[in-house]
C-alpha positions in Angstrom: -126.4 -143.7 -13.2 -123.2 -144.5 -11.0 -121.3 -143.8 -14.1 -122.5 -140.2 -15.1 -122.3 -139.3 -11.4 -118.5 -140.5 -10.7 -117.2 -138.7 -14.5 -117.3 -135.3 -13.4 -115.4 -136.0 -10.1 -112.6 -137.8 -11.7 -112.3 -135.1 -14.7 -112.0 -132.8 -11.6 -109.3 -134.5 -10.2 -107.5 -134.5 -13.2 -107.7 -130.8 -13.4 -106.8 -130.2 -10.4 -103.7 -133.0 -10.6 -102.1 -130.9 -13.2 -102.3 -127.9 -12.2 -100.2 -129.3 -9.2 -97.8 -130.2 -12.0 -97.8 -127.0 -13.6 -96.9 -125.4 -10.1 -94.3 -127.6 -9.1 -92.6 -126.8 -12.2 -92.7 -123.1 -12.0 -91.4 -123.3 -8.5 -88.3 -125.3 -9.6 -87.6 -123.0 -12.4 -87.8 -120.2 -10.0 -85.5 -121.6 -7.2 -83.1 -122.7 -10.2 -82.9 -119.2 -11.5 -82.2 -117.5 -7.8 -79.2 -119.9 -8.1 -77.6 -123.1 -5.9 -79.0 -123.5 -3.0 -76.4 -122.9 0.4 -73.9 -125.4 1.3 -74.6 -127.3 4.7 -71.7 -127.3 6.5 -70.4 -131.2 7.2 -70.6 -132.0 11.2 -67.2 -133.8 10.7 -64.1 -131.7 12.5 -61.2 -132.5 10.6 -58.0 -132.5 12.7 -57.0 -129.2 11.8 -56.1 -126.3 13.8 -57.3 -122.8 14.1 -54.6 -120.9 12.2 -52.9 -122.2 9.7 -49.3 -121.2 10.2 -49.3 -122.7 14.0 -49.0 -126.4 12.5 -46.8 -128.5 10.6 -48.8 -130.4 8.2 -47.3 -133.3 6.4 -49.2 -135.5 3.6 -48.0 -138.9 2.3 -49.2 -141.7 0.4 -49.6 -145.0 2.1 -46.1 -146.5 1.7 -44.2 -143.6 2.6 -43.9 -140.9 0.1 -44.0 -137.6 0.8 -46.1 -135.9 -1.2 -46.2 -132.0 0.9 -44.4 -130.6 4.0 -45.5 -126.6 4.5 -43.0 -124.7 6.1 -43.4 -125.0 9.5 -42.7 -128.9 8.8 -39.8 -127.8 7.1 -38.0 -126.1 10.2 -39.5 -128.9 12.4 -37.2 -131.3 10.8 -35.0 -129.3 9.4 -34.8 -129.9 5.8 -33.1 -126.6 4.9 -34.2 -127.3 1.5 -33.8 -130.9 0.4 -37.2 -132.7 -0.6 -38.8 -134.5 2.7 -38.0 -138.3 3.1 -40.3 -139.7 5.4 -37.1 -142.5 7.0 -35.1 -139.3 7.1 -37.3 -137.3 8.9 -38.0 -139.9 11.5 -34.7 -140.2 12.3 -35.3 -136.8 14.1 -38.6 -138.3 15.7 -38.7 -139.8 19.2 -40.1 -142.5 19.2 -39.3 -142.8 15.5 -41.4 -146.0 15.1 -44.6 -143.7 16.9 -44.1 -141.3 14.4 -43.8 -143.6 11.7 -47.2 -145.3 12.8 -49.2 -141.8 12.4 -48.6 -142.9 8.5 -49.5 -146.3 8.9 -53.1 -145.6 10.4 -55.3 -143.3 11.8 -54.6 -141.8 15.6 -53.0 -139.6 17.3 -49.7 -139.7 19.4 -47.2 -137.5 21.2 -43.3 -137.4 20.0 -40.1 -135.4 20.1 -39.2 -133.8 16.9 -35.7 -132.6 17.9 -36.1 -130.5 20.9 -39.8 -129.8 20.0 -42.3 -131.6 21.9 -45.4 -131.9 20.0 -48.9 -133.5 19.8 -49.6 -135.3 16.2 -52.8 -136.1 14.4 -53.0 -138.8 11.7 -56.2 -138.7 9.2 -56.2 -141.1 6.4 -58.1 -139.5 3.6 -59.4 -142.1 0.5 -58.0 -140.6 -2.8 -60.0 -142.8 -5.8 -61.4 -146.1 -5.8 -58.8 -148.0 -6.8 -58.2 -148.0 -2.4 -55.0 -145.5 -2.8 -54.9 -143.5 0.1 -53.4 -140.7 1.8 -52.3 -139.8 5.3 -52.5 -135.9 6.6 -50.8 -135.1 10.1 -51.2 -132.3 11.5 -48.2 -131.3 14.5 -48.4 -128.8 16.8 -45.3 -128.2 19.2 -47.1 -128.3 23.0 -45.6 -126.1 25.7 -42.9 -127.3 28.4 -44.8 -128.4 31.6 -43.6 -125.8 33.3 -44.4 -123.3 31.3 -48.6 -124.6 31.6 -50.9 -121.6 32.4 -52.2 -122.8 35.6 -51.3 -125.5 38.3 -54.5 -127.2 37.2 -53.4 -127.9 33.7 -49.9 -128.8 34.9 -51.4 -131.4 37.4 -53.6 -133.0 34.9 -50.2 -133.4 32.4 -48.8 -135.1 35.3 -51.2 -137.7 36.7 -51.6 -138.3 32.6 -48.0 -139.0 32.7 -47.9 -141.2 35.3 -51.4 -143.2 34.7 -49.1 -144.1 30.7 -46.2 -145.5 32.8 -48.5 -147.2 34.7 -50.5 -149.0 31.8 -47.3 -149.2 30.2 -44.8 -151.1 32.7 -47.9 -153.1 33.8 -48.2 -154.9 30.4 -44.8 -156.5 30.7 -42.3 -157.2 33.7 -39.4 -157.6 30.7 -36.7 -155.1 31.8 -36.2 -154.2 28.5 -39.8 -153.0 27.6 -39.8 -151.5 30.7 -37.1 -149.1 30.8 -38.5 -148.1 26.8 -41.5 -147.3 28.3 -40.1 -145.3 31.1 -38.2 -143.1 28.8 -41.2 -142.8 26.2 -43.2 -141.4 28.8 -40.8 -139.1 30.1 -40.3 -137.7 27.0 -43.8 -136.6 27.1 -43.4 -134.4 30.2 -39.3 -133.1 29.7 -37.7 -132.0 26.8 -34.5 -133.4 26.3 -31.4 -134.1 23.8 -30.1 -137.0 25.8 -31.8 -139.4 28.4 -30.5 -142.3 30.4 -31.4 -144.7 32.9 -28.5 -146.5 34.8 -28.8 -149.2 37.0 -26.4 -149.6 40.0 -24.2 -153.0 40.0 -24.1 -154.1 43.9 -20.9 -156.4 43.4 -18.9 -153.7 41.6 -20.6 -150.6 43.1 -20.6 -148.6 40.0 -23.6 -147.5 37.9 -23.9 -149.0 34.6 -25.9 -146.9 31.4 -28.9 -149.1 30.7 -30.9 -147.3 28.1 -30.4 -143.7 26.3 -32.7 -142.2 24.1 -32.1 -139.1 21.9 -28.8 -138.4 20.4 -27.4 -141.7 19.2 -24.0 -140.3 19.1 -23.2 -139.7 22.4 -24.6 -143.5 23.7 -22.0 -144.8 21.0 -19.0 -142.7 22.1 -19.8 -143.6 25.8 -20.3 -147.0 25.4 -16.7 -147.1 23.4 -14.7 -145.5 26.5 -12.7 -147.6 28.6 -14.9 -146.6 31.7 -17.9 -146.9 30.7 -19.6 -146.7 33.8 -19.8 -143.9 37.1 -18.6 -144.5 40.4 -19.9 -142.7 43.3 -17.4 -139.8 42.4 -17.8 -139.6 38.8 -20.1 -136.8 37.0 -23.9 -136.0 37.9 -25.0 -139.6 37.8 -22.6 -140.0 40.9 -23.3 -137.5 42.4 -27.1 -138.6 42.5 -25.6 -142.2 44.0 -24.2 -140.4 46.8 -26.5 -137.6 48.1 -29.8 -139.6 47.2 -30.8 -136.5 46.3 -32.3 -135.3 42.7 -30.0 -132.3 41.3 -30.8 -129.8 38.9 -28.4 -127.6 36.8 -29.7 -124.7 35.0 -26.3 -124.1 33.5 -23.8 -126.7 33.0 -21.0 -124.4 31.9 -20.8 -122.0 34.9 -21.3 -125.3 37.7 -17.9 -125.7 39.0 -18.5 -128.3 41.5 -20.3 -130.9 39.7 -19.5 -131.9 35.9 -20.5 -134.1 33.7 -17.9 -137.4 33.1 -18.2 -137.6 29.4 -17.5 -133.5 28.0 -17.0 -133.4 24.4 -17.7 -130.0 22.0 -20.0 -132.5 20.0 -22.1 -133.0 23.1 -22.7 -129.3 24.2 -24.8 -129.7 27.8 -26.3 -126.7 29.0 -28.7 -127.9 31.3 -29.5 -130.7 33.4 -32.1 -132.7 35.8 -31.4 -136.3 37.2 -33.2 -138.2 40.2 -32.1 -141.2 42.3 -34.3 -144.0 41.6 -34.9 -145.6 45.1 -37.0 -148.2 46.9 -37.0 -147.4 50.5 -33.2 -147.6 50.8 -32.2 -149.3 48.4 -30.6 -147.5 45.1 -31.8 -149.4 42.0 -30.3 -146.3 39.6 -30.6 -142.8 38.2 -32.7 -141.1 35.9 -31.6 -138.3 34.0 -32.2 -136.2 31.0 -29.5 -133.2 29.3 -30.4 -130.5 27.5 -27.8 -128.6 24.6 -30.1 -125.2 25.4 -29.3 -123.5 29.0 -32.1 -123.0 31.5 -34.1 -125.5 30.0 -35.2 -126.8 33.5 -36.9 -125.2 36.1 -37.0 -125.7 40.0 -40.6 -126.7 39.8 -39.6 -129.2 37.4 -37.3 -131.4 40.4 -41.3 -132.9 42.2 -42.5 -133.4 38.6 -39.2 -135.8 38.0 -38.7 -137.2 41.3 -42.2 -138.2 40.9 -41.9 -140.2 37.8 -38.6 -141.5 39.3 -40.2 -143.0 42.1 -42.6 -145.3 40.2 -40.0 -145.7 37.3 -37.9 -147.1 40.4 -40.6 -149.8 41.9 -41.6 -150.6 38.2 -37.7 -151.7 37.3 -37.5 -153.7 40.8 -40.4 -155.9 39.8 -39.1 -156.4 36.8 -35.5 -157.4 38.0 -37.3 -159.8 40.1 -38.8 -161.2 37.7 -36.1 -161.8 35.8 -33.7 -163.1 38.8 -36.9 -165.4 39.8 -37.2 -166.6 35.7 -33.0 -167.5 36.1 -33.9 -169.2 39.4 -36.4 -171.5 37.9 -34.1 -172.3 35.4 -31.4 -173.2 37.2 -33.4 -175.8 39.3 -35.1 -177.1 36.1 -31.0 -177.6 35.3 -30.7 -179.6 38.2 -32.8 -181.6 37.9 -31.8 -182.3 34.6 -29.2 -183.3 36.2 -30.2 -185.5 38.4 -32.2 -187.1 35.9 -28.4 -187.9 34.4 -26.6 -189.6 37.4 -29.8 -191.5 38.2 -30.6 -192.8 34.4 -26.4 -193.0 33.4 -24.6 -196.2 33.7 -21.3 -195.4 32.1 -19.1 -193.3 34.5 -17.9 -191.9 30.7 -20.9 -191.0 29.9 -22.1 -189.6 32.8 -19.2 -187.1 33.5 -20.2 -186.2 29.6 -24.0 -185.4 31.2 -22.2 -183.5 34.0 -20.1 -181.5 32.0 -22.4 -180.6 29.1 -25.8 -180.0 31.8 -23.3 -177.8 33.9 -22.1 -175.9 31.1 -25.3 -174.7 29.9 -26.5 -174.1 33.4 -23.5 -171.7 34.3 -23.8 -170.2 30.6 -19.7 -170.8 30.0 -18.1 -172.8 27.0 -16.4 -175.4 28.7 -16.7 -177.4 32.2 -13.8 -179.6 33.4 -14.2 -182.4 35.9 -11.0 -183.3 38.4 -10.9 -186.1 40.5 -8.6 -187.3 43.0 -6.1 -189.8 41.9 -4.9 -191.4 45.2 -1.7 -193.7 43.8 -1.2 -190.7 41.5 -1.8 -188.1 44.4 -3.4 -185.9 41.7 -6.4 -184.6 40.6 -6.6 -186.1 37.1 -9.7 -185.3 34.3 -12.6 -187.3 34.8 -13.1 -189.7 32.0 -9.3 -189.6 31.3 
């Protein structure tokens, strides 16, 4: 009785099961024939910019081949032509080794192409499975800070500038790294074809060049002149020694009572800006950027450098203390080498040997010489001898 009762039902089912079937098929032919359905678009933003034509787009292969430059990437690094060469093209790039990273792995970065200041973005794209890749960056050239639309936007640049060198100089007190950093960040708020930080030199009052950035060529043919330094008379870096004042030049060639000490036709300055760098009254150097294109500097830009100047200045005294403090402890670590010597020597021989040798290495020089007096010779007469 169950089993006459429950047939029906399930035949009934069935039925009704396949005409489910039926319909889902006809629907699918019908949405097949209207064509593919719409493309969703992907919620990832790739790193390109509105129009086209306002960026310099260069792709490479991981390694370092080129593999397209459009044309805007062609003027940037001027290529007038010849196929792009990635070493080539970052010799025009400052920092060359930050540009060189945008190929190395994803990011983004801010470097000098030239006299171009631009923001770059790196996106590594996956080519096959194999793991061959390839790396798009996208440049965009960024306006001069003083040439930002409002006061706000200029501020911000600023304090961004400032908060780097910060992060930057407070990772190291090595002088080196820190006057790289200095001019890195700079870089990011001036344009400029030449940059240089001296340090003044108490015992011979002079200033002495302690790092350049931009054009190699003139840091080589400076550094091969006799005087390769500025006294307080000598060219804009003087001038900044003596007035404590920063100085600004819009046009180099008509300023008649300032010039610059080094003035060659392969080093054409049209414009300048330098500050004093200064801890209360205390001179610790100069910072100063040239320009080969007149009026590249504004009077609003003088705060902005004198600014970065002033924390440059504290940042290069720490580390200079550092460094004269680092000397200090090995000096006495020297002496007491030393001491260790006359206390554990039994030899006279030997022990003016100790001397000698722990006193040469102390006072960094090549060769010590001990005298004593000789009183039935009434000479002073090498120790040892």
């Amino acid at each position: 009785m169950e089993i006459s009762t429950s047939l029906p039902t399930a035949l009934a089912a069935i039925a009704l099961g396949l005409g489910l079937l039926t319909l889902i098929g006809l629907a699918l032919r019908w949405i097949a024939a209207r064509g593919p359905l719409a493309r969703v678009a992907s919620p990832v933003t790739l790193p390109v910019p509105a129009r086209a034509e306002d960026a310099a787009v260069v792709v490479a292969q991981t390694g370092g081949r080129v593999l397209f430059a459009n044309d805007l990437a062609r003027q940037f690094f001027d290529l007038d032509g010849q196929e792009p060469n990635l070493w080539r093209m970052a010799q025009r790039a400052q920092p060359a080794d930050t540009f060189l990273e945008l190929f190395v792995r994803a990011g983004s970065a801010s470097v000098r192409i030239g006299e171009r200041r631009v923001e770059a973005t790196s996106l590594q794209v996956p080519v096959d499975e194999s793991g061959a890749s390839r790396f798009v960056v996208v440049m965009r050239e960024i306006h001069h800070i003083a040439e930002l639309a409002s006061v706000e936007e200029r501020t911000a640049q600023v304090l961004s500038v400032m908060g780097d060198i910060t992060r930057a100089v407070s990772g190291s007190l090595d002088l080196s790294a820190t006057l790289d950093a200095i001019l890195t960040q700079t870089g990011r708020a001036f344009q400029y074809n030449i940059a240089e930080i001296t340090l003044w030199d108490v015992d011979r009052q002079v200033l002495r060049p302690a790092r350049y950035a931009g054009d190699p060529a003139y840091e080589r043919e400076f550094s091969r002149s006799e005087s390769n330094f500025y006294t307080p008379q000598e060219g804009f870096s003087g001038y900044l020694a003596t007035h404590r004042q920063p100085l600004l030049v819009g046009s180099v060639e008509a300023a008649s009572s300032v010039r610059p000490k080094l003035e060659r036709p392969d080093f054409p300055f049209r414009s300048y800006i330098g500050a004093p760098l200064i801890v209360g009254q205390q001179l610790i150097g100069t910072l100063e950027l040239v320009s080969y294109r007149a009026d590249t500097y504004r009077p609003g830009d003088l705060p902005i450098l004198s600014t970065i100047a002033g924390q440059a200045a504290v940042a290069i005294q720490n580390a200079q203390l550092f460094a004269e403090q680092q000397q200090r402890v090995e000096e006495l670590a020297g002496l007491a080498e030393i001491t260790r010597a006359i206390v554990a020597t039994g030899s006279p021989r030997e022990l003016y040997q100790r001397l000698t040798d722990d006193i040469a290495r102390l006072m960094g020089v090549q060769m010590v010489g001990l005298l004593l007096h000789d009183a039935g010779e009434n000479a002073l007469v090498g120790a040892g001898a």
